[in-house]
N, C-alpha and C positions, 0 to 999 in steps of 0.2 A: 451633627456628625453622624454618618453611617457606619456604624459599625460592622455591618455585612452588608452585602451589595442586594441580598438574597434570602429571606427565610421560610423557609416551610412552615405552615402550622398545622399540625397533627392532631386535628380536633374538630370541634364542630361548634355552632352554638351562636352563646354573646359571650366566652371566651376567645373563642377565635377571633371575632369581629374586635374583641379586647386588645388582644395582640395585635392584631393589623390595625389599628388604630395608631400604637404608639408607634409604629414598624413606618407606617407613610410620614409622621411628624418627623420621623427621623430620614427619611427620604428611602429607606428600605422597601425594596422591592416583597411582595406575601405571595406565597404559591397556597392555596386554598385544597384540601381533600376534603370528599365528598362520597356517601354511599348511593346507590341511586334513588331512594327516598327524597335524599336529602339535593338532591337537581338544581329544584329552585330554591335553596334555601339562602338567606341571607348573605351569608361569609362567603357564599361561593360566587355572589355578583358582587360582592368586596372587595374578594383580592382582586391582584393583577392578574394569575393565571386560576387553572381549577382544573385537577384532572379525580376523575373517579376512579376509586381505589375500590371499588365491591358492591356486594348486596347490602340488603337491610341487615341482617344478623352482623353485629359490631367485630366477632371472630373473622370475617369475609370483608372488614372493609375498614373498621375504622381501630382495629387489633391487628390488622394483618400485618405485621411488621415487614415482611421479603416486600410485598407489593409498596409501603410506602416509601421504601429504602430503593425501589424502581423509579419511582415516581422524582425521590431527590434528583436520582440520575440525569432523568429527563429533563428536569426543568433546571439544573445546574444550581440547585440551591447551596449552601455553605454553613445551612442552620437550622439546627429543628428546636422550634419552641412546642413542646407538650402541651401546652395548658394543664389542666386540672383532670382526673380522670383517665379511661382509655388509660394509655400507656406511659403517662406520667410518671409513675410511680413504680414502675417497672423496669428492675435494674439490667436485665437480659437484654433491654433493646436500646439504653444507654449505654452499653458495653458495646454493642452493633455499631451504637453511632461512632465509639470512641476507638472501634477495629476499623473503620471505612476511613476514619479521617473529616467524619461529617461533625459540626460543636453539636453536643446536647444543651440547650439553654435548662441548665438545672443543672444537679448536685454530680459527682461524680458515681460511677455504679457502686465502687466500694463503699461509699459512706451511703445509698441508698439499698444497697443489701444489710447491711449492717444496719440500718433505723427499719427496714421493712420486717425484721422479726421484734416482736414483742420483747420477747422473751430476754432475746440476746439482748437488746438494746436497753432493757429495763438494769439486764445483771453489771452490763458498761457504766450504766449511769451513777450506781447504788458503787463500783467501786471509783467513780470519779467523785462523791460523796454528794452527788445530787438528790432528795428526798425522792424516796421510793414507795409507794405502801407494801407489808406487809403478803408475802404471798409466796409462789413456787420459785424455784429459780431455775426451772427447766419444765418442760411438756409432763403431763399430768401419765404417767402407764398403767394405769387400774383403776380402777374406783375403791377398793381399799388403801390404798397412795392417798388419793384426794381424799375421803376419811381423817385419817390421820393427819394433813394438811391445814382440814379444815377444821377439826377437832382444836386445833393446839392456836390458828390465828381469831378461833371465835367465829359465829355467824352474825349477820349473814355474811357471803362471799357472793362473787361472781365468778362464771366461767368466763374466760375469752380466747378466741381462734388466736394464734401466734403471729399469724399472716392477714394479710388482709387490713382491711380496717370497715367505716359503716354501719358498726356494730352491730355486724354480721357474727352469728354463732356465741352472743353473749345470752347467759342464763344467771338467772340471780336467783339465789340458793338462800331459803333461812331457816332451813335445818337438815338435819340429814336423812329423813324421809325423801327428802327433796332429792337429795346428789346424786344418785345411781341415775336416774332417769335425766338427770338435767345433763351430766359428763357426756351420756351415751347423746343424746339429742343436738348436746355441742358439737361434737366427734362430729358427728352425722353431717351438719350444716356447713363446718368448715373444711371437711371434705371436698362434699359438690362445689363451693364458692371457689375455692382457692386450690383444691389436687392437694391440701395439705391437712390432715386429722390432727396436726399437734394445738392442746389446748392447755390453758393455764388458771389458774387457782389466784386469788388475791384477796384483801380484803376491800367487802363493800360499803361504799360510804351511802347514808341514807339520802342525803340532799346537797350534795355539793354545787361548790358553782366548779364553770368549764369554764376556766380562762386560760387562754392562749398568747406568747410572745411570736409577733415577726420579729426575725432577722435578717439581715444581708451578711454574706461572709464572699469575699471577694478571694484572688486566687493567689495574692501576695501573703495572705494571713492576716489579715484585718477582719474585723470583724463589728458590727455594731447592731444593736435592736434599735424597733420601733416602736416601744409599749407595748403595750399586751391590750386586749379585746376579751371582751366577756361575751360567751357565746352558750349559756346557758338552758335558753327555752329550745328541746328540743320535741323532735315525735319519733317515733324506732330510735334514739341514739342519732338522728341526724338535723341537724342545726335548722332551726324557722327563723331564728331572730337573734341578730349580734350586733354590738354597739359598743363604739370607742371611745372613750376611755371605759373600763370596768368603774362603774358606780360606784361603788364600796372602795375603792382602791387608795391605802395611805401609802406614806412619801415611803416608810420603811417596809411595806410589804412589797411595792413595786421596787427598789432597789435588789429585793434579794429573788425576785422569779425572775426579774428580769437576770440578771446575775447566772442563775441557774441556767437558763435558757441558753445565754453566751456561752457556758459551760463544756452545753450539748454541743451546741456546734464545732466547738474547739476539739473537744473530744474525739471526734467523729471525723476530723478532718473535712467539714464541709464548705462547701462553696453556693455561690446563686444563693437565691430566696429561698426561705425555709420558713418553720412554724413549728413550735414548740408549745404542748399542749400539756395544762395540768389540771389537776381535779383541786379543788382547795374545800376547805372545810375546818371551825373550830381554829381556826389562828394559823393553821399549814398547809404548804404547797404539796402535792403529790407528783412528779413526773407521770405523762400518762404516756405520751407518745411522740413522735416529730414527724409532721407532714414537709415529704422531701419536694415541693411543690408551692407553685401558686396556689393562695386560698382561693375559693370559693369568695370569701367576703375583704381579700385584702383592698376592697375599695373603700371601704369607712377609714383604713390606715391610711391612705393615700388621703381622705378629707381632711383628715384632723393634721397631720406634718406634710401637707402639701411636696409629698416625696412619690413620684411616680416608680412606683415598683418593676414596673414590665419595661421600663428605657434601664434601672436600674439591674435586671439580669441581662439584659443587652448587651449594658456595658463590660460586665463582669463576666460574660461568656466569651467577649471578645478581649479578654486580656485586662481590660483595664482595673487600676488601682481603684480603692473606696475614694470617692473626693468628698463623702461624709464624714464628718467628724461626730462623734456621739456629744460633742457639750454643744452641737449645733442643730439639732434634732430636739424638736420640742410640741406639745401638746396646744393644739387652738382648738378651740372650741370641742364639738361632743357632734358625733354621725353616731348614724345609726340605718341597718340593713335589713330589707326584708323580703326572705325569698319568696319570692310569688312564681309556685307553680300549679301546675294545669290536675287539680287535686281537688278532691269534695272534701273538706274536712269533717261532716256529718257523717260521713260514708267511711271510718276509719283511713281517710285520707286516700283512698284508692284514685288510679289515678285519672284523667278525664281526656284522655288526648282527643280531637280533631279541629275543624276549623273554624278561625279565629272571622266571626262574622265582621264585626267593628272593631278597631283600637284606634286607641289615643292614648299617648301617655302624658303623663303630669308635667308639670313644669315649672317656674319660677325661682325664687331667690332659696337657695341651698338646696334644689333635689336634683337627682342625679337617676339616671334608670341606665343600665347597662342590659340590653335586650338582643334576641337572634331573631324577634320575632315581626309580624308584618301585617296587616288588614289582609285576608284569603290567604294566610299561610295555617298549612296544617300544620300541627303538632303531630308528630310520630308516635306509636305507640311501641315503638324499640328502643328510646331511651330516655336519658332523664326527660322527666314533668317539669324542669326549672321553665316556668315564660321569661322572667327577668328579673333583675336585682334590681328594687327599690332601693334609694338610699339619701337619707337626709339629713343635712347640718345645719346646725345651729350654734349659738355664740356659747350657749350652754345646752344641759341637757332634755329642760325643759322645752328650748324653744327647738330641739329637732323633734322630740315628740308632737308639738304642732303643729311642725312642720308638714312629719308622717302622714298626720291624721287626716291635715288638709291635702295631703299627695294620693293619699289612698282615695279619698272624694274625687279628684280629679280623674284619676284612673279610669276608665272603660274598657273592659272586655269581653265583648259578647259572643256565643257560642260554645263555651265551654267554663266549667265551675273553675272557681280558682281561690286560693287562701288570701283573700284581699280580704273577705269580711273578719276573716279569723284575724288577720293583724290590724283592722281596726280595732277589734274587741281587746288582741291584747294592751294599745297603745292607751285604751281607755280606764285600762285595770288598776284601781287602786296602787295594790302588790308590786307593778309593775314600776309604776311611777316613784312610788318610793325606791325601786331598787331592789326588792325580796326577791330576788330570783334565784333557781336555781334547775337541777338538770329533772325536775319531776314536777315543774312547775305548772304545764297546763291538767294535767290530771290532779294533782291537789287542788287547783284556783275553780277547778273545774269547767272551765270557759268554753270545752264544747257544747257542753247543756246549756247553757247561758249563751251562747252564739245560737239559738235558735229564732230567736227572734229578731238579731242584726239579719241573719238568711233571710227571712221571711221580708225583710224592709228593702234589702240590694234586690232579689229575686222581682219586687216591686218597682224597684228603679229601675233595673236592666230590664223590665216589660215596657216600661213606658218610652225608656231609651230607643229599643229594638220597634215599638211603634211609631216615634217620629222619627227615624232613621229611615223607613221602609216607606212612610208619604216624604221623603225625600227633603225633609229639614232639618239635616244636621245640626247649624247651628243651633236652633230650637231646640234640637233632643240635646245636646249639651247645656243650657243655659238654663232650658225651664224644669230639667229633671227633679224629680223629687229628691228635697231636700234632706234625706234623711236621716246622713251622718249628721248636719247642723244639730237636727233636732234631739238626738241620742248623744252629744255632746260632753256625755256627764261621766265621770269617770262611775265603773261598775264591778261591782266584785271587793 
């Protein structure tokens, strides 16, 4: 069934190519934007049309809301699906959509201004009786305010921007030597990012996990989840590695996040695909935030309940009722996600963009890779470093760890560094394997110093590869590469 005859997608990438994907299975016509960097890029030999919307700078082209809202015009679309990013999340140009008569495939603007403040949204949830931690219940006005604040909930704390998310303008404070400098420096940060200086006070937890509930909330008032995802190992505050089901997860803790979760949504009046995120720690859930958006990783959700998410905000952009039932929605096996982008991880992760000399990507029984990317495509160095979402299942969660392991071996990508070695090492991690995770995980396990020698064996592989590639033996530089994941096979750390 076509839901729209027609949709735009307002992004770039292998989210775009995400969306056009489900958009042709459903016979939907994909109108492609493009900056002019991005010319040749993937999604825009994808769709059916492609018109350029600006320069390289994302304000000129892939933010310019008047130009893409030209662009609808033109090509007679009846849908804009955001992706992730960019203007996703941005309830001014869902309100645009929803003044013109154009659908926004996502949440309403009210319930995405209303989840887009921190502050607000924490104070809704704490009187819908959803667990809160500890903290301000409005924007911080002095640094003797936050003193006092902090004085009374205990250190440490953290600051965070109101707006925003990425954990942009977060400072973590563990005494009060510390707060003067940390409030101003917040201030400072969430300014420049967001035009908005309001920041907020909370208490900080030393090692929590991040787990997160998808939802679906359709326009009748149904509502149902998908599990929750443990999205734990990060680096700045933003996600390397997430896998579904959450490890640790018993039948009575997942009933009452999940619970929560639906809470939010109900609360909020929302609609489409959403994402409810908590901090957990010592037996409790914390509300942290609600991503009014496709995830990043709702592909490991889609492994494990075989429920296509982006045909699912299709449907429910275009009218229709949930035809889920939540006692019909259930857990098979264990996926698991790994972002691979164009990044040194020795190099505090900075990031590596240009051309992709060779790829190939993995294959076989339960991996999956969702990519924008191409053999001679350059990587930009105007936006995200993501190359593609690795992602692999297994019957359990042992064998997608195996899975990983042998996917990441398979992998090839020459000309530019990338975090493939870093999520072999993490898949081989003791810690890891057990399930000890949590949000300060590669800095305790210390696995960047300990990835210096997985560097030193790939940097070995990718020479030998990038030499029988170049006397013209592909097959060859595939099959006789050095062996050197096999050989380091041992779990470490």
């Amino acid at each position: 069934m076509a839901f729209f005859d027609k949709v735009l997608i307002a992004n770039r990438g292998e989210i775009a190519i995400r969306v056009m994907r489900a958009c042709r299975e459903l016979g939907i016509e994909t109108v492609a934007i493009y900056s002019e960097p991005d010319k040749n890029a993937l999604h825009v030999k994808y769709a059916d049309e492609a018109f350029c919307v600006g320069e390289a700078h994302p304000r000129k082209s892939y933010l310019n809301m008047e130009r893409i809202m030209e662009v609808v015009q033109q090509s007679g679309s009846e849908a804009i699906h955001p992706g992730y990013g960019f203007l996703a999340e941005n309830s001014q140009f869902a309100k645009l959509c929803e003044d013109t008569g154009v659908k926004f495939i996502g949440p309403p603007s009210k319930a995405m201004e209303v989840m887009g403040s921190k502050i607000g949204s924490k104070k809704m949830m704490r009187d819908a009786g959803v667990p809160v931690l500890e903290g301000t219940e409005g924007g911080v006005k002095n640094v003797d305010e936050a003193r006092d604040i902090a004085a009374k909930i205990g250190y440490p704390v953290i600051t965070k921007a109101s707006a925003g998310g990425g954990g942009i303008g977060m400072q973590i404070v563990h005494s009060e030597d510390e707060l003067e400098e940390a409030i101003e420096k917040a201030m400072r940060i969430a300014s420049s990012a967001f035009g908005d200086a309001t920041v907020f006070i909370e208490k900080y937890l030393e090692k929590p996990r991040h787990i997160e509930v998808q939802v679906l909330a359709d326009e009748h008032g149904d509502a149902v989840h998908l599990f929750e995802r443990e999205c734990s190992i990060q680096r700045r505050y933003q996600k390397l590695v997430e896998e579904a089901p959450c490890p640790i997860m018993t039948e009575e803790l997942r009933e009452s996040i999940t619970q929560s979760a639906l809470t939010v949504a109900k609360t909020v009046g929302y609609t489409n695909a959403g994402t409810v995120e908590f901090l957990y720690a010592d037996g409790k859930h914390y509300f942290m935030e609600m991503n009014t958006r496709l995830q990043v990783e709702h592909t490991i959700t889609e492994m494990i309940t075989g429920v296509d998410l982006v045909k699912q905000q299709l449907a429910i952009a275009a009218g229709e009722p949930l035809r889920l039932k939540q006692k019909d929605i259930t857990i098979r096996g264990h996926a698991i996600e790994c972002r691979v982008n164009a990044e040194d991880p020795m190099n505090d992760f900075n990031a590596d963009p240009g051309k992709i000399l060779r790829y190939r990507s993995p294959g076989g029984p339960g991996i999956r890779v969702d990519s924008g990317v191409h053999m001679g495509y350059t990587i930009p160095a105007q936006y995200d470093s993501m190359v593609s979402k690795l992602c692999a299942y297994g019957s359990d969660r042992n064998e997608a760890i195996q899975r990983m392991r042998r996917a990441i071996y398979e992998y090839v990508i020459l000309g530019v560094k990338t975090t493939l070695p870093l999520h072999y090492a993490i898949m081989n991690n003791r810690a890891f394997i057990r399930g000890d995770t949590h949000t300060h995980f590669l800095q305790e396990q210390d696995i960047l110093n300990k990835l210096k020698g997985y560097m030193e064996d790939e940097e070995s592989r990718m020479q030998t590869l990038a030499e029988s590639f170049r006397q013209g033996r592909e097959i060859a530089a595939i099959t006789a590469a050095v062996d050197v994941y096999v050989r380091s096979n041992q779990p470490k750390g």
